[in-house]
TIVOSE-630682 format. One record per atom (N, C-alpha, C): residue in one letter; atom name; z, y, x. Coordinates in Angstrom, 3 decimals. Example, Ala and Ser with C-alpha at 12.3 -4.5 7.8 and 13.67 -1.06 7.14 Angstrom:
! TIVOSE-630682
A / N / 7.800 / -5.690 / 13.190
A / CA / 7.800 / -4.500 / 12.300
A / C / 7.800 / -3.300 / 13.200
S / N / 7.080 / -2.250 / 12.850
S / CA / 7.140 / -1.060 / 13.670
S / C / 7.870 / 0.030 / 12.900
***
This chain:
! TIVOSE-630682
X / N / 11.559 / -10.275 / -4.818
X / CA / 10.206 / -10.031 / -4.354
X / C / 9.990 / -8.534 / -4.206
X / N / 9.291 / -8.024 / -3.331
X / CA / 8.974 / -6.441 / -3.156
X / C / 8.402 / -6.231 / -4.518
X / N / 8.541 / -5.015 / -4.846
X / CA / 7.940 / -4.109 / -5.907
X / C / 6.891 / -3.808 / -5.851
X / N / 6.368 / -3.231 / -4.368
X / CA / 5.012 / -2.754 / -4.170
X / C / 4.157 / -4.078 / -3.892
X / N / 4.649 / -4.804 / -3.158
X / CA / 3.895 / -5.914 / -2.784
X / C / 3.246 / -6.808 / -3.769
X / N / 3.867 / -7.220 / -4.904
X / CA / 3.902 / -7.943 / -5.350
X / C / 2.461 / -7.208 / -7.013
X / N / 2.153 / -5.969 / -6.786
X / CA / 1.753 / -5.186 / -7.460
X / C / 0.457 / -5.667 / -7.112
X / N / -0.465 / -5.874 / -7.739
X / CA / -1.769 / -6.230 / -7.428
X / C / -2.836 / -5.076 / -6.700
X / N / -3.461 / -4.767 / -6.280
X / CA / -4.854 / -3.827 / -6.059
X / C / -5.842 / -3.730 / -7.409
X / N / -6.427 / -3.071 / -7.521
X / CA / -7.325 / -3.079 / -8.808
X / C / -8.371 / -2.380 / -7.472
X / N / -9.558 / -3.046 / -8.133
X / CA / -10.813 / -2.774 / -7.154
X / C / -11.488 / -1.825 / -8.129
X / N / -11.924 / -0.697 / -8.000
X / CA / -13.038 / 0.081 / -9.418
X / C / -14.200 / -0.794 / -9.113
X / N / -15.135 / -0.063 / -9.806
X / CA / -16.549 / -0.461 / -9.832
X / C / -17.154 / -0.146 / -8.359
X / N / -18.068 / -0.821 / -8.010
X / CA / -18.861 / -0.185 / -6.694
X / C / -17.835 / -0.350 / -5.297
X / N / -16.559 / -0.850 / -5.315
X / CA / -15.746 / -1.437 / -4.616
X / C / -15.947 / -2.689 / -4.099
X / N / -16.060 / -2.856 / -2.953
X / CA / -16.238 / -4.784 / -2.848
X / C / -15.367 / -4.662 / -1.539
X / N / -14.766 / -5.597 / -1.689
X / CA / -13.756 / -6.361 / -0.183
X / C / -14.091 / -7.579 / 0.126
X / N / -14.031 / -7.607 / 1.307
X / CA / -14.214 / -9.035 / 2.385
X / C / -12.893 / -9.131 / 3.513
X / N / -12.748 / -10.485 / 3.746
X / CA / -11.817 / -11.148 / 4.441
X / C / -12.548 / -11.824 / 5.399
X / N / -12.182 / -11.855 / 6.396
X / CA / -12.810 / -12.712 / 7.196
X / C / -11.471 / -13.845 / 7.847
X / N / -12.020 / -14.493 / 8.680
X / CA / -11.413 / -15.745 / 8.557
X / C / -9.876 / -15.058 / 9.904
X / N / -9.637 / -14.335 / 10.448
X / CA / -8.577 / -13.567 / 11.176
X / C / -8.095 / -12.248 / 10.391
X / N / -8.152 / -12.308 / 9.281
X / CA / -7.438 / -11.710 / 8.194
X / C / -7.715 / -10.298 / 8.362
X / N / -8.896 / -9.920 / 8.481
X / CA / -9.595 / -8.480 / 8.425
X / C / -10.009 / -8.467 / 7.480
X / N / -9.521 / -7.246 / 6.803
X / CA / -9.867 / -6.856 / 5.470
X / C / -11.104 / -5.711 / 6.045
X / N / -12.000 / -6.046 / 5.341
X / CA / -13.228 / -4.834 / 4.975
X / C / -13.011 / -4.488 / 3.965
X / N / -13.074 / -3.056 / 3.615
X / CA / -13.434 / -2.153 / 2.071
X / C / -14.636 / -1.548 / 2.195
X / N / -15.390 / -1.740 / 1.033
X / CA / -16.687 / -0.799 / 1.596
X / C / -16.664 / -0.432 / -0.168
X / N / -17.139 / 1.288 / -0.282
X / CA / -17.155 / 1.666 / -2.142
X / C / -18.375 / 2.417 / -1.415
X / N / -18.525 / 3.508 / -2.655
X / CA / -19.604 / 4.449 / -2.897
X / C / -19.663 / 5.928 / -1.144
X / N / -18.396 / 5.599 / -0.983
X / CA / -17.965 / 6.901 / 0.476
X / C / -18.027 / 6.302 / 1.430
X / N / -17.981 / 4.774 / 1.931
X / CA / -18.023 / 4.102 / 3.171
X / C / -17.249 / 3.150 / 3.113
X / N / -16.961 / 2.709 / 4.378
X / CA / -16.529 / 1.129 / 4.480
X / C / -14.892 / 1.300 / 5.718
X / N / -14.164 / 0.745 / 5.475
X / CA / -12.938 / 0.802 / 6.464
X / C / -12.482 / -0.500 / 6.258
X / N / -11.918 / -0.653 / 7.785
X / CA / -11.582 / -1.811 / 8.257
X / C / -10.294 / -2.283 / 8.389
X / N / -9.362 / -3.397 / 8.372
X / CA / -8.169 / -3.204 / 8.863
X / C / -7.426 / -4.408 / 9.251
X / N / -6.796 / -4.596 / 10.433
X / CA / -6.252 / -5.986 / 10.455
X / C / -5.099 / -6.246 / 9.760
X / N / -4.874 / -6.963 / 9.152
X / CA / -3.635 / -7.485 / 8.196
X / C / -2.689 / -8.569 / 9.264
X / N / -1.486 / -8.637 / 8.931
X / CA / -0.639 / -10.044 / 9.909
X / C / -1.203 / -10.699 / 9.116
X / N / -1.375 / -12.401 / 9.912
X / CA / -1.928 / -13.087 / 9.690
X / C / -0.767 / -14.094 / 9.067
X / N / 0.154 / -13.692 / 8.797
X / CA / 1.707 / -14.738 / 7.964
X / C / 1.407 / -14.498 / 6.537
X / N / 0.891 / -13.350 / 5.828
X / CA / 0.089 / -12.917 / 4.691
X / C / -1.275 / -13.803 / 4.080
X / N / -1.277 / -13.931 / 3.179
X / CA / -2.596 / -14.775 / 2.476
X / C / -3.264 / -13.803 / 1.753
X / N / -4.141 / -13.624 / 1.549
X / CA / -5.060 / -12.419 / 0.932
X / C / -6.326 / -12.874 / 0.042
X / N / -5.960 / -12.958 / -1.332
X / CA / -7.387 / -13.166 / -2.274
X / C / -7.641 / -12.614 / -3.592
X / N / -9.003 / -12.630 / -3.716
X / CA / -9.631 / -11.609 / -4.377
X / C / -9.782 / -12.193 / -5.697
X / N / -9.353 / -12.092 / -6.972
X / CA / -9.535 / -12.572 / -8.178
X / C / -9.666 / -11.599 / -9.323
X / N / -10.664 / -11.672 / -9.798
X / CA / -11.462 / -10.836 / -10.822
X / C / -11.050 / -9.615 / -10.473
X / N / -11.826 / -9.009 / -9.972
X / CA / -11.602 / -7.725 / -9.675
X / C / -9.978 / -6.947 / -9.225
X / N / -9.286 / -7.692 / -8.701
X / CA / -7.958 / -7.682 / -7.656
X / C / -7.562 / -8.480 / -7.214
X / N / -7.228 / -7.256 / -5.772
X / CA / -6.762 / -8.235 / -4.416
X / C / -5.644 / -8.145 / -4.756
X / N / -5.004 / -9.545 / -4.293
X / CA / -3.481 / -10.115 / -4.341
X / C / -3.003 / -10.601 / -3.057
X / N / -1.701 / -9.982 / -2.681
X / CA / -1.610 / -10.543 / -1.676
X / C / -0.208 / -11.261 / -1.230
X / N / 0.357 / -12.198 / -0.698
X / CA / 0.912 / -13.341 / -1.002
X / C / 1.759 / -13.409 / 0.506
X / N / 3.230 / -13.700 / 0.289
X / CA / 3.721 / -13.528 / 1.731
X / C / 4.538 / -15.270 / 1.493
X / N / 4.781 / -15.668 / 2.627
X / CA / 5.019 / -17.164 / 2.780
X / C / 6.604 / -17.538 / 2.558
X / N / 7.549 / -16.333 / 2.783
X / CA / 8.727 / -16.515 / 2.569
X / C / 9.347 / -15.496 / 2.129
X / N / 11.100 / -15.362 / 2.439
X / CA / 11.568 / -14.111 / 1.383
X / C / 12.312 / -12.994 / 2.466
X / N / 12.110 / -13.868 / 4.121
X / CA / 12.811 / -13.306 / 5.194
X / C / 12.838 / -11.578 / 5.235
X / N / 13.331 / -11.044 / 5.925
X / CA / 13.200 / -9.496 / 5.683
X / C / 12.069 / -8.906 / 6.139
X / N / 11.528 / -9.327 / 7.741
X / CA / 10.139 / -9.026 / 8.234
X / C / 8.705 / -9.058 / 7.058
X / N / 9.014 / -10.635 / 6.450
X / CA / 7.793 / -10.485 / 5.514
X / C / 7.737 / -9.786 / 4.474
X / N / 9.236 / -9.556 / 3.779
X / CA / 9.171 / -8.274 / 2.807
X / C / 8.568 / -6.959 / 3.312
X / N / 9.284 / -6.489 / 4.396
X / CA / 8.581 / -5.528 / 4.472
X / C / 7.349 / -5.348 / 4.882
X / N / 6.556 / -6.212 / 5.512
X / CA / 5.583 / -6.358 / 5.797
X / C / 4.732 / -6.648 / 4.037
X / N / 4.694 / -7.240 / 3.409
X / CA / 4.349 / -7.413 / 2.151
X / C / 3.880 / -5.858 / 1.345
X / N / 5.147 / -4.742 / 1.099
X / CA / 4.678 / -3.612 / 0.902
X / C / 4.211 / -2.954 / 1.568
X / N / 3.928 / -3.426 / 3.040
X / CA / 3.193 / -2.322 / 3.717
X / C / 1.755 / -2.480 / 4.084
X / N / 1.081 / -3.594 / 4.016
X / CA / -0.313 / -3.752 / 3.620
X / C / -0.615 / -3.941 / 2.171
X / N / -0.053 / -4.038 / 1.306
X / CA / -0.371 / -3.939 / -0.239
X / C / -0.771 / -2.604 / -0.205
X / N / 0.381 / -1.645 / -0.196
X / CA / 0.242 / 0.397 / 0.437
X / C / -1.483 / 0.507 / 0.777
X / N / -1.260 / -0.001 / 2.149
X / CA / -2.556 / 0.353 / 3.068
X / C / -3.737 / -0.236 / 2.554
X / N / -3.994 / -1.056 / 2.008
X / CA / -5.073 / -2.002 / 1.123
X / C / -5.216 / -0.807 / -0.096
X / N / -4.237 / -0.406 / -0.982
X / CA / -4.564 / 0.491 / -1.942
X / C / -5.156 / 1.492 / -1.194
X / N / -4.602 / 2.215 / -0.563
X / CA / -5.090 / 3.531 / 0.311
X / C / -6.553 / 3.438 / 0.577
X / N / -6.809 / 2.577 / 1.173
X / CA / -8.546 / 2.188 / 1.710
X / C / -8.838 / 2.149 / 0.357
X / N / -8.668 / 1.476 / -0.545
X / CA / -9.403 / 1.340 / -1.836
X / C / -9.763 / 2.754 / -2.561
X / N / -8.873 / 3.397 / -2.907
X / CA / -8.972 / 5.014 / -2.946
X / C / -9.698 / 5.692 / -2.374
X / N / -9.405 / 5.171 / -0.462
X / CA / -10.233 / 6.230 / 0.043
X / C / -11.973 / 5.974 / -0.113
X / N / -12.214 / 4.712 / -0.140
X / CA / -14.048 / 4.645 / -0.417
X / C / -14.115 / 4.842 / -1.508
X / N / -13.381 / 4.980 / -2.534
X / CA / -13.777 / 5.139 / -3.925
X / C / -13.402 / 6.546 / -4.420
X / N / -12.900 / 7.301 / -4.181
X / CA / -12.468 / 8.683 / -4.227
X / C / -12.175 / 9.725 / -3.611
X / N / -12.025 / 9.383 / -2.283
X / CA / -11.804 / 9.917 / -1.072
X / C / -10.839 / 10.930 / -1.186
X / N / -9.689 / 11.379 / 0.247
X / CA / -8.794 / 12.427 / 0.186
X / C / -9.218 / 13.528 / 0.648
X / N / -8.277 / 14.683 / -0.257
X / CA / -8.594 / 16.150 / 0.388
X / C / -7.025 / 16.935 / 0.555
X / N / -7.200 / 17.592 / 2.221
X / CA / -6.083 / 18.543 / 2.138
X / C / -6.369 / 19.954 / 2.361
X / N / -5.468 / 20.572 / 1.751
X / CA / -5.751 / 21.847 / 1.533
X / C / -4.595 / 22.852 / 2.656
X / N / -5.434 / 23.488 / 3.314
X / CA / -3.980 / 24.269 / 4.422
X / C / -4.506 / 25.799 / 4.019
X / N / -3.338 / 26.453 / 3.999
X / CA / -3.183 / 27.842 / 3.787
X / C / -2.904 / 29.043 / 4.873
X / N / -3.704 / 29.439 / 5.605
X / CA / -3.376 / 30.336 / 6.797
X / C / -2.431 / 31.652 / 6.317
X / N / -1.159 / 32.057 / 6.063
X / CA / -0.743 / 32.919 / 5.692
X / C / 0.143 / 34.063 / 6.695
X / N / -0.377 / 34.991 / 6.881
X / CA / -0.183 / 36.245 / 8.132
X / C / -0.886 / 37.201 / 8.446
X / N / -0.893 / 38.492 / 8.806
X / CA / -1.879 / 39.302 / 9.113
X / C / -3.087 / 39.199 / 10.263
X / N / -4.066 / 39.244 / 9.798
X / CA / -5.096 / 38.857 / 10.976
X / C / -5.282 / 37.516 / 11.444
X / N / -4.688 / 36.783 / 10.388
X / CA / -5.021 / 34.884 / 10.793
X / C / -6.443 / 34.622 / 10.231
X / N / -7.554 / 34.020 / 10.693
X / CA / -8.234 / 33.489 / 10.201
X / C / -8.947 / 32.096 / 10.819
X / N / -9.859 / 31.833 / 9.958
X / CA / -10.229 / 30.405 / 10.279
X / C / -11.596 / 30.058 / 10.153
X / N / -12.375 / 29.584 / 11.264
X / CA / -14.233 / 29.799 / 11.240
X / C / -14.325 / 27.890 / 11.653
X / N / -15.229 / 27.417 / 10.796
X / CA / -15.529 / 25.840 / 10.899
X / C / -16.860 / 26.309 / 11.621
X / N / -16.892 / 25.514 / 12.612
X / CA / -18.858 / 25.549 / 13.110
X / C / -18.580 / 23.760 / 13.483
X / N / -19.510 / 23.098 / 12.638
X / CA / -19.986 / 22.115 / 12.616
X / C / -18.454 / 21.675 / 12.913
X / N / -18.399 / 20.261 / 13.801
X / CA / -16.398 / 19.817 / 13.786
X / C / -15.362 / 20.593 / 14.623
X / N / -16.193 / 21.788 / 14.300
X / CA / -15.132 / 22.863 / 15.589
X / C / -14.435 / 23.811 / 14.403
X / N / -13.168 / 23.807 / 14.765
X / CA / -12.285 / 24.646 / 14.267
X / C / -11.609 / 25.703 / 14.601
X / N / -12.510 / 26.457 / 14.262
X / CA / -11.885 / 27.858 / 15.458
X / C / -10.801 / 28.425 / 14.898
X / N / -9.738 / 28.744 / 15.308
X / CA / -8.605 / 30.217 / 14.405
X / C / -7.826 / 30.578 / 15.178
X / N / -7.578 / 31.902 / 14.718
X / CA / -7.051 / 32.772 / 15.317
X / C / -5.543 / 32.899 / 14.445
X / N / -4.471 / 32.922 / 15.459
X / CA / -3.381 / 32.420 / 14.900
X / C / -2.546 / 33.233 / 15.589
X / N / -2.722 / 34.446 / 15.295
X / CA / -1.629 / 35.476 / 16.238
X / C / -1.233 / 35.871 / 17.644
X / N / -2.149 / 34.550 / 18.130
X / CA / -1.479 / 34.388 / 19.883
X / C / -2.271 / 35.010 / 20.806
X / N / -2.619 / 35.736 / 21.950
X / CA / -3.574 / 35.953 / 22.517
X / C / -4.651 / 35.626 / 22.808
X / N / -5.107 / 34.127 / 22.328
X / CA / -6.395 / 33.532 / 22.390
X / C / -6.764 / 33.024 / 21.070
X / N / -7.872 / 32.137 / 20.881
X / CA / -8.018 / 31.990 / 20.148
X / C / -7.985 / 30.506 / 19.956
X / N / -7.361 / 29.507 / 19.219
X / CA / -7.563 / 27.933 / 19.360
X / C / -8.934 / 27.653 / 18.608
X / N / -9.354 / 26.777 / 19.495
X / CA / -10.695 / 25.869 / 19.062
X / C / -9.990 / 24.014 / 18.847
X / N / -10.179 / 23.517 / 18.116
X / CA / -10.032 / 22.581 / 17.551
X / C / -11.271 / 21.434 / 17.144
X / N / -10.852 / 20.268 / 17.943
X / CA / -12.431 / 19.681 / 17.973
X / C / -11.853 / 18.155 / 17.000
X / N / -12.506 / 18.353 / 15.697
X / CA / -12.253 / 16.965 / 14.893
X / C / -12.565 / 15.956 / 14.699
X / N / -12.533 / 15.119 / 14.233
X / CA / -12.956 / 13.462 / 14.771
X / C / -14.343 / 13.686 / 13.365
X / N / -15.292 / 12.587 / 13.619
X / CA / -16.075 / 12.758 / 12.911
X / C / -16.552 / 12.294 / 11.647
X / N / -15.152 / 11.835 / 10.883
X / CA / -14.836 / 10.974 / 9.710
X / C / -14.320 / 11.907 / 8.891
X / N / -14.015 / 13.191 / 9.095
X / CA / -13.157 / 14.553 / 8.656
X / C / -14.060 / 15.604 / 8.955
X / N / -14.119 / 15.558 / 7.311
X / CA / -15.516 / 16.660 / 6.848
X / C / -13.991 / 18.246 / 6.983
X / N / -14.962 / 19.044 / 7.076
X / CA / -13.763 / 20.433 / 7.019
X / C / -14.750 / 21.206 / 6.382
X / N / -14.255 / 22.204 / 5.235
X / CA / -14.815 / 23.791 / 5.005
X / C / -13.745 / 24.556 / 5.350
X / N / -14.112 / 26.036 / 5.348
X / CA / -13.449 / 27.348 / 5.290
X / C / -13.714 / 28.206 / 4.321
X / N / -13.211 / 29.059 / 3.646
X / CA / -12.678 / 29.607 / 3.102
X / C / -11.861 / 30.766 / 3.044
X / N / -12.851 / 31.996 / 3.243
X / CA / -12.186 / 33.199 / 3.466
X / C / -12.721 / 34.571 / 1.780
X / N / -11.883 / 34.833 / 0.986
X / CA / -12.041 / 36.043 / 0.807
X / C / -10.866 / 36.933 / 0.811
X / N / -11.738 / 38.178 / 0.370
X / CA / -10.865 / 39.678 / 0.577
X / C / -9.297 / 39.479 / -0.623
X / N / -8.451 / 39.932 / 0.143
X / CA / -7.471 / 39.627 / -0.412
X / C / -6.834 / 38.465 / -0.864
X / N / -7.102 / 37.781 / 0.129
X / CA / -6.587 / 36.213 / -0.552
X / C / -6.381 / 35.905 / 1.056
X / N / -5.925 / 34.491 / 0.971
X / CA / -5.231 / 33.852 / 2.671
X / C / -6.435 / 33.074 / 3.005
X / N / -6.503 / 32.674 / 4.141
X / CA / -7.998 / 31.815 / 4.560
X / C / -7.565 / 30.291 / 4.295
X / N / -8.434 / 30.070 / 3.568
X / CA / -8.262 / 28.219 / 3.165
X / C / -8.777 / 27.484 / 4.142
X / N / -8.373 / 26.207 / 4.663
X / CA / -9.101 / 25.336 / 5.316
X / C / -8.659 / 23.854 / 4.532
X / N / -9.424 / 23.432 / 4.262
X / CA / -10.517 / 22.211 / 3.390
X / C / -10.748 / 20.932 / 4.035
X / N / -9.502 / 19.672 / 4.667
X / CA / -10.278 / 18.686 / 5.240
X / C / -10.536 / 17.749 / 3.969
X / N / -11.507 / 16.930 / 4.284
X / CA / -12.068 / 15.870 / 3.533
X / C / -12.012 / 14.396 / 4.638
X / N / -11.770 / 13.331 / 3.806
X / CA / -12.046 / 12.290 / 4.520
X / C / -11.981 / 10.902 / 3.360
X / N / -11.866 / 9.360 / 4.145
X / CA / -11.698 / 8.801 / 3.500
X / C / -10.489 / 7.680 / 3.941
X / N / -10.335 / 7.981 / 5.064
X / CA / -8.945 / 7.505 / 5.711
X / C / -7.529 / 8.815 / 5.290
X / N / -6.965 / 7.982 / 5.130
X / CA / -5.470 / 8.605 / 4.449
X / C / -5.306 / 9.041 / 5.853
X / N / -4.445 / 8.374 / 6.416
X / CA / -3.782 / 7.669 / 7.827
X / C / -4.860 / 9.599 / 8.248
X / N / -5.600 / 9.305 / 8.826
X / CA / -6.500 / 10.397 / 9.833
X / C / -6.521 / 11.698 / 9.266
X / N / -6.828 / 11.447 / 7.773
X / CA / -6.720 / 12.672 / 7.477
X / C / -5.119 / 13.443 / 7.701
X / N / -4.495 / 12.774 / 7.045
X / CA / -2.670 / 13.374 / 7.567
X / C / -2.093 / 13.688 / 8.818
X / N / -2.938 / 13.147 / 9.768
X / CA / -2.874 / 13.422 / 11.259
X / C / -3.212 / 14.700 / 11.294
X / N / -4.635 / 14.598 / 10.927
X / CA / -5.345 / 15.893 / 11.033
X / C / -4.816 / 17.411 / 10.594
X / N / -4.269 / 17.145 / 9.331
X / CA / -3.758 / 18.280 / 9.146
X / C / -2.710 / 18.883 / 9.594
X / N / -1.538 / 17.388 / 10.222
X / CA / -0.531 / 17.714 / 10.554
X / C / -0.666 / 18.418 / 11.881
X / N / -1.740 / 18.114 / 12.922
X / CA / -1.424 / 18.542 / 14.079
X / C / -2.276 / 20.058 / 13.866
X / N / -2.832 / 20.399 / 12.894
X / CA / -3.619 / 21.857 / 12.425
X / C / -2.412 / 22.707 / 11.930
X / N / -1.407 / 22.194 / 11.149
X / CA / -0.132 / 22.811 / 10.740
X / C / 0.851 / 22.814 / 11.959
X / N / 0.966 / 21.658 / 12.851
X / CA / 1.981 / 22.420 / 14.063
X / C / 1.344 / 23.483 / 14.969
X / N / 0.357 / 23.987 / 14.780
X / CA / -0.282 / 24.930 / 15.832
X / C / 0.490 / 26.257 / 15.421
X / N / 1.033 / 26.771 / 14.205
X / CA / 1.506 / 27.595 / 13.933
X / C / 2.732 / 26.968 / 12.321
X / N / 3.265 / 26.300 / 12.198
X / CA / 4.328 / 25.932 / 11.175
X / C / 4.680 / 27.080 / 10.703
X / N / 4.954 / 27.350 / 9.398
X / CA / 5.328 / 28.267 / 8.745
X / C / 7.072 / 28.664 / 9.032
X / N / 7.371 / 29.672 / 9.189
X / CA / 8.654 / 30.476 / 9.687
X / C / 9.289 / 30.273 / 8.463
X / N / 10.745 / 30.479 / 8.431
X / CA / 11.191 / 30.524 / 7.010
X / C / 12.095 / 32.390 / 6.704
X / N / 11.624 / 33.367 / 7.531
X / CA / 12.076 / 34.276 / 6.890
X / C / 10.407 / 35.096 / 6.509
X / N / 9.433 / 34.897 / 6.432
X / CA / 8.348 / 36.491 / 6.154
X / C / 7.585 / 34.861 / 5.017
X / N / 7.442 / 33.691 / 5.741
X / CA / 6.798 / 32.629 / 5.500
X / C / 5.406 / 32.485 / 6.242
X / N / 5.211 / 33.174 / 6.780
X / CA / 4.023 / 33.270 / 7.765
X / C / 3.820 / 31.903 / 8.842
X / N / 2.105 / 31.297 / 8.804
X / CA / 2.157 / 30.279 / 9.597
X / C / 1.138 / 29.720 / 8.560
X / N / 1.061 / 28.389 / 8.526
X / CA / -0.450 / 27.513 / 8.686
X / C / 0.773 / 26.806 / 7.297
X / N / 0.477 / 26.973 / 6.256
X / CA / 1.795 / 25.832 / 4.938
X / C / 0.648 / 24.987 / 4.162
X / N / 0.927 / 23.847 / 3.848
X / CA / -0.033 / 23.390 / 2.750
X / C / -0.282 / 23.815 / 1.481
X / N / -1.490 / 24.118 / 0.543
X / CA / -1.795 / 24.432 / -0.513
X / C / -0.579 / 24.281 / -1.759
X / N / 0.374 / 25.048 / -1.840
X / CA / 1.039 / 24.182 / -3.035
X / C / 2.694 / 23.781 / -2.773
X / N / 2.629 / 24.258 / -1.239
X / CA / 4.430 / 23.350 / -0.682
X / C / 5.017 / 24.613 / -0.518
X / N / 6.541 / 24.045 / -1.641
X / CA / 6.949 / 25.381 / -1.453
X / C / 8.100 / 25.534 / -0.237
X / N / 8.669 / 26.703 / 0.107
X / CA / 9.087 / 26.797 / 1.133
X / C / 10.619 / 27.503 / 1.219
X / N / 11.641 / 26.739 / 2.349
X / CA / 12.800 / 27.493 / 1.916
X / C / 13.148 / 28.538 / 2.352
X / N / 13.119 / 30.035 / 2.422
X / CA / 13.317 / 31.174 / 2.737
X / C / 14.672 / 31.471 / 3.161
X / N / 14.943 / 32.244 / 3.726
X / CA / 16.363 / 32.648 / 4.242
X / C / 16.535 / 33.902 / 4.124
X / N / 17.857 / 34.644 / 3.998
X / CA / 17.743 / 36.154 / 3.942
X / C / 17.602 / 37.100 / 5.229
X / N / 17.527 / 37.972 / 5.370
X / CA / 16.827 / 38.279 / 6.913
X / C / 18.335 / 39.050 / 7.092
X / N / 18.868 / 39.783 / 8.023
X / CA / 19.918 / 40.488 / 8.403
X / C / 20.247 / 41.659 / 7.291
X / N / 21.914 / 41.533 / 7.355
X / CA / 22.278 / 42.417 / 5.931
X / C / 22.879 / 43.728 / 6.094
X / N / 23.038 / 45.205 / 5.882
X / CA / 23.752 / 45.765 / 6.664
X / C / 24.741 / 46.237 / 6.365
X / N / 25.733 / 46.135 / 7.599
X / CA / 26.984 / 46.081 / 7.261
X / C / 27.375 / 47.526 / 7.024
X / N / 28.852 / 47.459 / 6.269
X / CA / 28.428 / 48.680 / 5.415
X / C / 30.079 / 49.113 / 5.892
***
């Protein structure tokens, strides 16, 4: 039997899920409500406060299918009940980063300036002081969107691996290389 699959959901408090009869899972907690279609070869029910979810055979499709809405069912559960945050680090001379309402303005070394327009489920701050790198702050409650989000905010400038300069996440460290040696 899968490992993950077979792992129950735990619902917190202020969590409630619904099924409807084409195997749409609703989550709705204290941050909002997300939706999701499940395959319908899956059985899905809710007993004392966890969802369980139940695959019909041991074939390879339904295994993997088994841990991969158990995953996504936890994820939603998290996200209305705790919601995710990523943290990106602008690191370079003269990089910075201005939020106006879902616009993401920064300036990223290149001759212009990118504006960045975000979906409206992805809260953002900024984060600038003196002597420090400019933070940018998404919030959301979708996993899935938020990781998009940051990812396509981090390919606008990916961090280099000889100065380390570029857009890195809060915390990831990075592999450096030695720069040219001279020959002697």
């Amino acid at each position: 039997m899968s490992r993950i699959g077979k792992l129950p959901v735990y619902l917190p408090k202020g969590v409630t899920v619904s099924i409807s009869g084409d195997n749409v899972v609703s989550v709705k907690g204290p941050l909002g409500e997300l939706t999701r279609s499940v395959d319908k070869d899956l059985t899905i029910k809710v007993e004392d406060n966890q969802l369980i979810i139940d695959r019909p055979s041991d074939s390879k499709s339904h295994k993997s299918l088994h841990g991969l809405y158990r995953a996504l069912i936890a994820n939603m559960v998290t996200g209305v009940s705790q919601g995710y945050r990523k943290d990106l680090e602008l690191v370079g001379v003269g990089y910075r980063a201005e939020a106006k309402g879902q616009l993401l303005e920064m300036s990223l070394g290149y001759s212009h300036d990118i504006i960045l327009q975000l979906p409206s489920e992805v809260k953002i701050e900024t984060k600038t002081e003196r002597r420090s790198n400019p933070i940018i702050t998404l919030k959301s409650i979708d996993k899935q969107l938020i990781g998009h989000v940051a990812a396509k905010i981090r390919s606008l400038r990916p961090p280099e691996p000889y100065k380390g300069k570029g857009i890195k996440f809060v915390g990831e460290q990075l592999r450096r290389k030695a720069g040219k040696s001279a020959s002697v």
